[in-house]
C-alpha distance (Angstrom), angle and dihedral (degrees) to the residues before:
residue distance angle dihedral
X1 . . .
X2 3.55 . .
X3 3.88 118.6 .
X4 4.12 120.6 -170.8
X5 3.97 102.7 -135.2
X6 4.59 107.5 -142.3
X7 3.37 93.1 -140.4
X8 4.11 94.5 -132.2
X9 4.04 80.7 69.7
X10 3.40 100.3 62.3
X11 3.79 106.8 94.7
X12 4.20 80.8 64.2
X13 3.55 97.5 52.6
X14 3.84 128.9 93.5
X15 3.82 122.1 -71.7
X16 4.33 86.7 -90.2
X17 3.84 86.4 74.4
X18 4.00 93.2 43.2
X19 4.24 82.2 109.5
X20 3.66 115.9 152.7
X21 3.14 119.9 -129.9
X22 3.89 88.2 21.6
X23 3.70 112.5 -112.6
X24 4.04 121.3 -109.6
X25 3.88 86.8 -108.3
X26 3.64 136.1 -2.9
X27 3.80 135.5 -164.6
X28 3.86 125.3 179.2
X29 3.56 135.5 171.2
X30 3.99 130.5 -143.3
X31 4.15 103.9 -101.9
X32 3.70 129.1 86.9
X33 3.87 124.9 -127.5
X34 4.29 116.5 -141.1
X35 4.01 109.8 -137.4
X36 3.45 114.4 -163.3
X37 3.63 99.0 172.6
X38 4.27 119.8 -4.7
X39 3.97 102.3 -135.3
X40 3.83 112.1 178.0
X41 3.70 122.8 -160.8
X42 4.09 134.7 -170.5
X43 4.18 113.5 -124.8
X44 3.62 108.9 -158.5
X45 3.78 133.3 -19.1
X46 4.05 116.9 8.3
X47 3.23 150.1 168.1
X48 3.88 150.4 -145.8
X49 3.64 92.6 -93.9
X50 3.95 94.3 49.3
X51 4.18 91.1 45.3
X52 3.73 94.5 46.1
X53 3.61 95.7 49.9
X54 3.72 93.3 44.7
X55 3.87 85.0 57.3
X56 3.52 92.8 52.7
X57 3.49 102.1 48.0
X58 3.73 100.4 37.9
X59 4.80 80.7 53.9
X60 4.14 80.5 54.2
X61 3.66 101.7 37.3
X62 4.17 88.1 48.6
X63 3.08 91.4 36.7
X64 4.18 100.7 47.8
X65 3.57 115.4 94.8
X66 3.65 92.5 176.7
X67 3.77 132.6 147.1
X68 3.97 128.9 -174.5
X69 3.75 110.4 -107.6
X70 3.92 84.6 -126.9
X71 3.39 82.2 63.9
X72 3.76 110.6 50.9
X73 3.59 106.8 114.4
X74 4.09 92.1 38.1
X75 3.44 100.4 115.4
X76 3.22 131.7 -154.6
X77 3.61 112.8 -39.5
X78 3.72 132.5 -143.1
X79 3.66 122.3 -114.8
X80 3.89 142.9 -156.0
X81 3.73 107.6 -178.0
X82 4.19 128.8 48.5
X83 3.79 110.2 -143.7
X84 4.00 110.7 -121.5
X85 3.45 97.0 -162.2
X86 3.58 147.2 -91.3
X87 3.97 130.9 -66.7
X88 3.64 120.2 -159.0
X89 4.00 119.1 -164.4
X90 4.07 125.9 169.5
X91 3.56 118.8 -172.7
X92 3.56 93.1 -143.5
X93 3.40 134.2 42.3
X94 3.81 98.7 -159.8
X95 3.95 111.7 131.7
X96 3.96 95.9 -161.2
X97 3.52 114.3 129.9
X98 4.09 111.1 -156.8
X99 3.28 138.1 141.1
X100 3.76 102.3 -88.9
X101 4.32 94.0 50.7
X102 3.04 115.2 145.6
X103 4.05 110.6 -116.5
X104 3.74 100.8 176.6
X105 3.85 129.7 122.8
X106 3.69 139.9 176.0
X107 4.20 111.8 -147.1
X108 3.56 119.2 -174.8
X109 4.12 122.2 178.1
X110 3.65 115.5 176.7
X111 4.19 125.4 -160.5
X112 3.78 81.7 -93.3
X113 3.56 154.9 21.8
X114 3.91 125.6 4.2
X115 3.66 125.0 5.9
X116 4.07 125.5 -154.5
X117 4.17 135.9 -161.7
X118 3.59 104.4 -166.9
X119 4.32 112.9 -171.2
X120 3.53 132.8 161.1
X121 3.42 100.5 -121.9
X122 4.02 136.4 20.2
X123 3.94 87.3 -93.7
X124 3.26 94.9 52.5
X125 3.85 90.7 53.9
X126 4.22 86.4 43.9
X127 4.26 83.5 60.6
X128 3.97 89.1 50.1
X129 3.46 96.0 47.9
X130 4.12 94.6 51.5
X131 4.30 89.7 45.1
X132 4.02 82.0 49.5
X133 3.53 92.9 47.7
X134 3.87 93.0 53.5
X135 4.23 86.9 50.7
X136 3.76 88.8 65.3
X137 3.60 117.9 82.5
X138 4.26 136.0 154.7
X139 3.41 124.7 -84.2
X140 3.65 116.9 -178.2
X141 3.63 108.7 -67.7
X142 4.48 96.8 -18.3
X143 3.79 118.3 38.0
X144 3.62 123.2 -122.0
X145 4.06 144.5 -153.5
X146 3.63 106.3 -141.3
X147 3.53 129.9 -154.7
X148 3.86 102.3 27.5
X149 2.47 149.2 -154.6
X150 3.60 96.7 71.6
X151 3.73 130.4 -159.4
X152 4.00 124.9 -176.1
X153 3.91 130.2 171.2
X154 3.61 107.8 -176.9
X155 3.95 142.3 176.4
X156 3.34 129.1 136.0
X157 4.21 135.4 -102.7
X158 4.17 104.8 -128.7
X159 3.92 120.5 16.2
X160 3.81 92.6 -133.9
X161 3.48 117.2 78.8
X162 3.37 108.5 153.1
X163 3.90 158.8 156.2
X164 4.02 136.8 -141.0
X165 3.84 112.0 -141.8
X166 3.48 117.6 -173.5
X167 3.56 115.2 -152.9
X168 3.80 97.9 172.1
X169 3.71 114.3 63.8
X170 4.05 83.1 48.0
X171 3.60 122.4 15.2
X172 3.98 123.9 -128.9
X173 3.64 126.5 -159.4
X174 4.28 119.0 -123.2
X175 4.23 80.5 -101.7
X176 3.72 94.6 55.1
X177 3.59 86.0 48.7
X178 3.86 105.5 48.5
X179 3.69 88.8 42.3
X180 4.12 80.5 62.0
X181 3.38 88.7 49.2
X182 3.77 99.4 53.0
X183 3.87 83.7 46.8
X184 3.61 89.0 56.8
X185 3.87 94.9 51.0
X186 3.87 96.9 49.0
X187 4.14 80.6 65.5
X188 3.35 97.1 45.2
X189 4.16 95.0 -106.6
X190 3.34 123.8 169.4
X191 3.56 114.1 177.8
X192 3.89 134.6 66.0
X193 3.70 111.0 -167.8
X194 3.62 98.4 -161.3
X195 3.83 118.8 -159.4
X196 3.64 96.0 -168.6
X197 3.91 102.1 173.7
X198 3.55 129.7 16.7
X199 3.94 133.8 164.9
X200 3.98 98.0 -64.6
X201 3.80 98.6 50.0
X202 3.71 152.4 1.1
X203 3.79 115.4 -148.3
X204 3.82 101.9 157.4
X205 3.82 117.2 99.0
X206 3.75 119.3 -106.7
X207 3.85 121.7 -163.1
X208 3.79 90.7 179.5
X209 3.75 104.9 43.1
X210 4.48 92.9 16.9
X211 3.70 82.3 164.4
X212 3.72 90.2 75.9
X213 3.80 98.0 63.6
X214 4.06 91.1 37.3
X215 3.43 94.0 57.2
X216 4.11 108.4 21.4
X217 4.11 98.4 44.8
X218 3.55 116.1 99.7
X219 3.75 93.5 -124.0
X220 3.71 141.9 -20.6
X221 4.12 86.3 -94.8
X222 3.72 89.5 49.4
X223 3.89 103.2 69.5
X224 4.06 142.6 99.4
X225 3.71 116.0 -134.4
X226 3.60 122.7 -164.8
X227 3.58 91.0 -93.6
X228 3.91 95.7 56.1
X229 3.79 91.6 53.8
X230 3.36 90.2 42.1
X231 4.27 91.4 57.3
X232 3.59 83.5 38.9
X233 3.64 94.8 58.8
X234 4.04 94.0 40.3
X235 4.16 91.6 44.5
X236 3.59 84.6 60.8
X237 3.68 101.7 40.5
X238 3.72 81.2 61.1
X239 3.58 93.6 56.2
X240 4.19 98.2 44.9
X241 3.75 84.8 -102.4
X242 4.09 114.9 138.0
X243 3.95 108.7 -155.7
X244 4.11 107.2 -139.9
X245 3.72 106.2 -170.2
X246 3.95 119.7 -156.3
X247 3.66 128.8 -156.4
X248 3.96 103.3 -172.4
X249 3.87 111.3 -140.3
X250 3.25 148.9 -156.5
X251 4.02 81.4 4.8
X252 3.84 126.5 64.0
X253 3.48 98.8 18.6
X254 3.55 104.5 131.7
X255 3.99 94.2 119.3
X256 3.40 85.2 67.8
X257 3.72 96.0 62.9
X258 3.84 86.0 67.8
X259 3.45 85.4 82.0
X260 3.84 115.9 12.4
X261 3.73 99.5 36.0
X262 3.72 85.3 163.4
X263 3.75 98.4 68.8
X264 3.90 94.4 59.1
X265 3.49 149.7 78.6
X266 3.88 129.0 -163.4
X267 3.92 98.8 30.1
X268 3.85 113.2 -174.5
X269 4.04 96.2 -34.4
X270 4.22 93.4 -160.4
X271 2.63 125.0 -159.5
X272 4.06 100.7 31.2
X273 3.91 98.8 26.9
X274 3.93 90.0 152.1
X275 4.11 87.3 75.1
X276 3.48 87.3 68.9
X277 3.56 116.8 17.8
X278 3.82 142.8 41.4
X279 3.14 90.3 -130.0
X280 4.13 140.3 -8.7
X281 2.71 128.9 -35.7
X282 3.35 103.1 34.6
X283 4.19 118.3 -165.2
X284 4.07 126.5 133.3
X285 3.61 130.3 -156.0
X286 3.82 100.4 -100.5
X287 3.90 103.3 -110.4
X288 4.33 87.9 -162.3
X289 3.65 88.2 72.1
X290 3.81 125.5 80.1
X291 4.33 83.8 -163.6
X292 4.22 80.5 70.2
X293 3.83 89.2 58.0
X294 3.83 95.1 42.5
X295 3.82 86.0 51.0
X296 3.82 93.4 48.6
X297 3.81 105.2 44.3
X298 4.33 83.6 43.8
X299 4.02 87.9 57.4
X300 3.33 85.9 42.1
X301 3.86 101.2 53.3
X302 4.07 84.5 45.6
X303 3.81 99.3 54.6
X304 3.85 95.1 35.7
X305 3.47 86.7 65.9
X306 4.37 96.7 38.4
X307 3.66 84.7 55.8
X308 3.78 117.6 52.6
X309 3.87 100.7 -163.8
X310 3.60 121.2 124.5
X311 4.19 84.9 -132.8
X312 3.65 119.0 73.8
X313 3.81 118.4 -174.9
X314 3.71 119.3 -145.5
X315 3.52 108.2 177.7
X316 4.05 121.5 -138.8
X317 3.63 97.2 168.3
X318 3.84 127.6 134.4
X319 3.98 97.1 -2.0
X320 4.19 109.7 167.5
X321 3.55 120.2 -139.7
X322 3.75 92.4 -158.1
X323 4.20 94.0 71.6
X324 3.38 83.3 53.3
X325 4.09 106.8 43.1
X326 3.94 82.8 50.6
X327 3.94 95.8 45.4
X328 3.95 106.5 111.7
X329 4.27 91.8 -146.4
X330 3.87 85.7 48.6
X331 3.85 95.2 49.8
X332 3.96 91.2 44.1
X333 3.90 84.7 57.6
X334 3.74 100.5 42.4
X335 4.05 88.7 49.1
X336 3.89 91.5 48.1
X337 3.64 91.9 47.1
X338 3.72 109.8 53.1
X339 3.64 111.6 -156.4
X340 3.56 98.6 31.1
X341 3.95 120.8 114.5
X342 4.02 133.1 -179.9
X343 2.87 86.3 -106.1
X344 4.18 92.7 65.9
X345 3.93 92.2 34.8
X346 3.71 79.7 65.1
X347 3.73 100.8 47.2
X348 3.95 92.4 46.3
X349 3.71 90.2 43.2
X350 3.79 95.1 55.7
X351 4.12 90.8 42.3
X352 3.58 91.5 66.1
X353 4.10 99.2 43.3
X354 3.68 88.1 41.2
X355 3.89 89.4 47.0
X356 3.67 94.0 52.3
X357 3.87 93.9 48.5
X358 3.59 91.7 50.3
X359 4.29 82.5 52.4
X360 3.20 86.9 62.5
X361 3.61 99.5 60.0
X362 3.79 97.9 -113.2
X363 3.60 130.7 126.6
X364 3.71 109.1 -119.9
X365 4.21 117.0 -133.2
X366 3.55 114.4 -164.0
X367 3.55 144.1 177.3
X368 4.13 115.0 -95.0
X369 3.82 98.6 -114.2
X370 4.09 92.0 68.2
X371 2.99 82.9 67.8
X372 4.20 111.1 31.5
X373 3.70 94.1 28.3
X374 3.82 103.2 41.5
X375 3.60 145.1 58.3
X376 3.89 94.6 -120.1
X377 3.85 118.6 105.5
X378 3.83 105.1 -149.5
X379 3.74 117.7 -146.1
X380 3.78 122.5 -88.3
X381 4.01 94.3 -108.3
X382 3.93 85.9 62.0
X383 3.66 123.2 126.5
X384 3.82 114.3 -144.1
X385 3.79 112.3 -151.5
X386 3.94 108.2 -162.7
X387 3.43 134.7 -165.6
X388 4.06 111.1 148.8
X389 4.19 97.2 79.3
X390 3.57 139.1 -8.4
X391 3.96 84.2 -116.6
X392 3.38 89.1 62.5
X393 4.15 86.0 75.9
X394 3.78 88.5 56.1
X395 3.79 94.8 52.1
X396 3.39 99.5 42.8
X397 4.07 93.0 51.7
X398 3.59 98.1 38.9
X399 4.22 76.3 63.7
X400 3.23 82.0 62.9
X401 3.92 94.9 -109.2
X402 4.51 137.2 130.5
X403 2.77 115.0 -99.1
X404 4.24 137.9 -151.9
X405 3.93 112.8 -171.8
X406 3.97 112.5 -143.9
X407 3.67 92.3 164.0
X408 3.64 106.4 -172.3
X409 3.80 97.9 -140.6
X410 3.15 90.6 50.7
X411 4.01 118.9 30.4
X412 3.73 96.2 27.9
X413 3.41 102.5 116.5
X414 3.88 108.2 178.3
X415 4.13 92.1 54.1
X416 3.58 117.3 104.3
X417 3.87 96.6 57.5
X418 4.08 96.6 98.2
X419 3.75 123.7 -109.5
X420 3.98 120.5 -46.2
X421 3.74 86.3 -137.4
X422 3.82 105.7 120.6
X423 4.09 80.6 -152.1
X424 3.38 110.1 48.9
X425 3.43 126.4 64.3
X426 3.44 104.1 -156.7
X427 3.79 144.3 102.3
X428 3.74 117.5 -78.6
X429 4.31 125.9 -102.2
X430 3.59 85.4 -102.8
X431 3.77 111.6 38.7
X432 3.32 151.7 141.7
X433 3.53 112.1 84.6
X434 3.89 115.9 -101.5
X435 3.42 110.5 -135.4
X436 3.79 126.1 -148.1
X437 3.83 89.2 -96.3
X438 3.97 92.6 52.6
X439 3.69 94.7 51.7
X440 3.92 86.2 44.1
X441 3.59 90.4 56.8
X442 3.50 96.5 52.7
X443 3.98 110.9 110.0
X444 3.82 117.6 -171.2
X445 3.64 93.9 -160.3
X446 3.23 96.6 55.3
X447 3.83 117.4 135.9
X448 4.08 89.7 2.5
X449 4.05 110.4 118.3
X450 3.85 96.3 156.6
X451 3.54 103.6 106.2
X452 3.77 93.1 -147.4
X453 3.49 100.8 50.4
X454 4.04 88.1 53.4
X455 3.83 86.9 57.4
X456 4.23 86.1 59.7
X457 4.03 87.8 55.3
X458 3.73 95.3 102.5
X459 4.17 92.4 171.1
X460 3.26 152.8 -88.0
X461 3.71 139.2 -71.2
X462 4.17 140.5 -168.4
X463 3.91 121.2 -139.7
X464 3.33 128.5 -148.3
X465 3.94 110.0 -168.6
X466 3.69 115.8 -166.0
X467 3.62 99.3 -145.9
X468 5.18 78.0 116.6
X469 3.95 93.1 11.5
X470 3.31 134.8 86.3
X471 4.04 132.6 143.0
X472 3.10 94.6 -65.2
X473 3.53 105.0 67.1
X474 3.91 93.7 13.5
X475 4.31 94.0 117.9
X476 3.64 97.3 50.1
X477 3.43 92.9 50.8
X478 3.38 100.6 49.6
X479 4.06 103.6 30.6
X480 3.05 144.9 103.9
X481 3.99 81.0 7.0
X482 3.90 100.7 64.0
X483 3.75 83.9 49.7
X484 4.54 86.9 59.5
X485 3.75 78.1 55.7
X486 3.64 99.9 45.4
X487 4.11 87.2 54.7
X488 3.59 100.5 58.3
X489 3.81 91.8 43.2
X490 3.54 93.2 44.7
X491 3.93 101.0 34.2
X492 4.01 98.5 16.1
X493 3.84 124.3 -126.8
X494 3.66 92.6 -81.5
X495 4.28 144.3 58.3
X496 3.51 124.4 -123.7
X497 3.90 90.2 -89.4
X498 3.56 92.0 58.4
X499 4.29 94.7 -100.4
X500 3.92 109.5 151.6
X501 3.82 102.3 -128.8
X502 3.78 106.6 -128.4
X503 3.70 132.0 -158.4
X504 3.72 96.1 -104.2
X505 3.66 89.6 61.4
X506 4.10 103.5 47.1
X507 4.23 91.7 39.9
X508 3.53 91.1 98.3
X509 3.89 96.7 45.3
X510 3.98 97.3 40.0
X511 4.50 82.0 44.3
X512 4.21 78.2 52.7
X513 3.45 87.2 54.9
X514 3.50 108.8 37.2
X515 4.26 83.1 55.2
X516 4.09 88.3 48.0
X517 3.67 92.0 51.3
X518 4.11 88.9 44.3
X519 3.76 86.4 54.6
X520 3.87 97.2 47.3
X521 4.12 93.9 53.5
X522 3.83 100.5 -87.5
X523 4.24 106.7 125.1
X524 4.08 86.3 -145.3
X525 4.33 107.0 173.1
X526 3.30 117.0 -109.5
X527 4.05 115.9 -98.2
X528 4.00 99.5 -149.1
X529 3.63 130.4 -8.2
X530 3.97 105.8 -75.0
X531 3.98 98.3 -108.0
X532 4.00 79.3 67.3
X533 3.48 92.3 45.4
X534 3.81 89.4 58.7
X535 3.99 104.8 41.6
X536 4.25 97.1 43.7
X537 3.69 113.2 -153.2
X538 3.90 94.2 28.6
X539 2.93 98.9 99.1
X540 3.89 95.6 48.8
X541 4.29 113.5 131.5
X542 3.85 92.8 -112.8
């Protein structure tokens, strides 16, 4: 018999449903399918996307001996069907990663015989294979599918789902990273913000300006060459993932002081580096000097072309008017040019980056405050990335602009830690920690009803500063709760019926997942202590 799952039942079905993120719709049956050995097979045209991935997940899949830890006393369970297989068809071949690819699939596995995953595109076969993946669990000596046949229709809700990695304030080797990246595909991720430099170093390879990397990398073992990005990128193509690089300007420059001292203003002001900085070291591109511009729109012409994305972050956040009202080349300008503020400097310094950027054919992402806290207007084909208030998504598309939410008290993923401040002992601007149910119950949408300013919600996306992280503690911080994220952008925060999925209901899936990911390499922190894990609802504050 046939049973229709409602999707806002899921998290109370049997371990086949335990999907994460949930799939748009799901059907199952009541039989269980024997797998001796998952072989998966292309039908038709291909391509190198579609036959790596296949090789990947049929090494996990065979490899997998994993059982839910609802399920650990199940036994071994009777079946009816033998699987015969899976066939993978795309109907096109095109490897292009943008923002509008298609990431659909259709998977069907019946109690016996051959299964299929039909997509459009090689992504959308790279989706199918991860939800098949999670349908495939041990039993006894074989592994099995239970309740089949199985039906899923799946696409996701926003086409940004994304996370900031900051590689400067700690560095992370190329392993650290790809293990992030493999992370981010077993939740159906698509997006690494990478925030490559920042104030306290430059690792990335320059051919224009090489000085930058020789003297602002924290060592000669601590760098990206072209190549590395360049695997970086491709390791992540392979997984669905687009890589958006951002080079923050005019703010948190400082590193590049190291070795153009003459472009900046406010270098390392010690002691008193909060007047003029977020956080040390403080130093700011000096917007009085047309050199600064020059220097910008050169970097900018280098790494637009390193970095193949459509997307091209340019920072804008936190700049402080102070460095600048005290800068001597600044005031010589303002007092020879009557009329003209910071405040303007600003705006006609960020015209002419922006300008060139948008020569370039990129899309320029940007922090909210160039456009909320400056004088600038941004063009239309900006993307606003917030993170100071929810509001701040209403604003910004009632302007008429696209949006990504990185709401700090919610997607902040590195608060909760205390300050860094070896003399302060206090908690930090941004804490406490947001726990897996927190960033769960974040919903983007919230408080929009305007139909066309939904349409401008392009996603969401979790940071993880690096201010307390490095590689070494870089999964736990970030898993299982980027995957609660990863749901509601890939699945939304409600079923087809309209239900609001709560965090009582998923537990037992995302506590699936976090034990999946465990068992594929990825140090994700435990959600509950494991007796909980095993007996859902138990646990539950009555």
């Amino acid at each position: 018999m046939k049973l229709s799952a409602i999707i806002g039942l899921l998290a109370a079905a049997p371990a086949a449903l335990a999907v994460w993120p949930i799939p748009r719709t799901f059907e199952q049956g009541s039989s269980n399918t024997q797998a001796h050995w998952i072989n998966i097979q292309t039908h038709g045209a291909t391509s190198g996307i579609v036959n790596r991935a296949i090789e990947r997940y049929r090494t996990i899949i065979n490899n997998e001996k994993f059982l839910a830890p609802v399920d650990y006393n199940r036994g071994v369970l009777a079946t009816s069907g033998t699987f015969g297989g899976l066939t993978v068809s795309v109907e096109s071949t095109n490897e292009q990663l943008t923002l509008d690819t298609d990431e659909s699939y259709t998977l069907d596995v019946p109690v016996t015989g051959q299964a299929t995953l039909k997509a459009k595109t090689p992504f959308g076969a790279v989706r199918g294979l991860e939800t098949f993946s999670q349908l495939v669990s041990a039993n006894g000596a074989t592994k099995a599918i239970v309740n089949t046949p199985v039906h899923i229709e799946d696409a996701p809700k926003f086409v940004h789902r994304g996370l900031l990695f900051d590689t400067a304030r700690n560095f992370y080797s190329l392993a650290s990273i790809f293990r992030t990246l493999d992370a981010m595909a077993y939740n159906k991720m698509n997006v690494l913000h990478w925030h490559i430099v920042d104030a306290q170093s430059w690792p990335v390879e320059s051919k224009t300006y090489p000085e930058l990397q020789k003297n602002g990398a924290y060592g000669p073992d601590m760098t990206y060459s072209y190549n590395d990005v360049q695997r970086v990128i491709a390791y992540a193509r392979d997984r669905g993932i687009r890589v958006i690089p951002e080079f923050d300007v005019p703010g948190h420059t400082y590193i590049v002081g190291q070795a153009h001292p003459e472009l900046m203003s406010c270098l390392n002001k010690q002691p008193g580096w909060d007047q003029y900085a977020a956080e040390p070291p403080s130093g700011q591109l000096n917007i009085a000097k047309p050199e600064s511009v020059a220097f910008t729109n050169k970097l900018i012409d280098e790494y637009a072309k390193l970095f193949p994305d459509e997307v091209f972050h340019i920072g804008g956040d936190e700049v402080n008017r102070q460095c600048w009202e005290e800068d001597p080349d600044v005031k010589a300008y303002l007092s020879a040019h009557p009329g003209e503020t910071v405040e303007s400097l600003l705006a006609s310094w960020y015209a002419q980056v922006h300008a060139h950027l948008d020569a370039t054919g990129k899309s320029a992402y940007t922090w909210e405050e160039t456009l909320f806290k400056s004088n600038f207007t941004p063009s239309p084909n900006t993307i606003m990335q917030v993170w100071l208030e929810h509001a701040s998504v209403e604003k910004a598309t009632a302007q008429g602009y696209r949006v990504v939410s990185s709401n700090y008290d919610s997607y902040y993923l590195d608060c909760g830690h205390g300050a860094w401040l070896p003399n302060f002992d206090g908690n930090s601007w941004c804490d406490p920690f947001k726990s897996w149910m927190h960033v769960y119950n974040y919903d983007v949408t919230a408080n929009i009803t305007n139909p066309e300013q939904l349409k401008l919600i392009m996603g969401t996306e979790v940071a993880a500063w690096s201010e307390q992280i490095d590689e070494t503690v870089i999964d736990p911080r970030l898993w299982p709760r980027a995957a609660a994220m990863a749901e509601t952008a890939w699945s939304g925060k409600t079923d087809a019926s309209g239900h609001v999925r709560t965090t009582d209901e998923v537990a037992s899936r995302l506590h699936e997942q976090r034990f999946r990911m465990v068992a594929r390499g990825i140090s994700a922190e435990p959600m509950q202590p494991l007796w909980c894990a095993r007996n859902p609802g138990m646990c539950n504050l009555p």
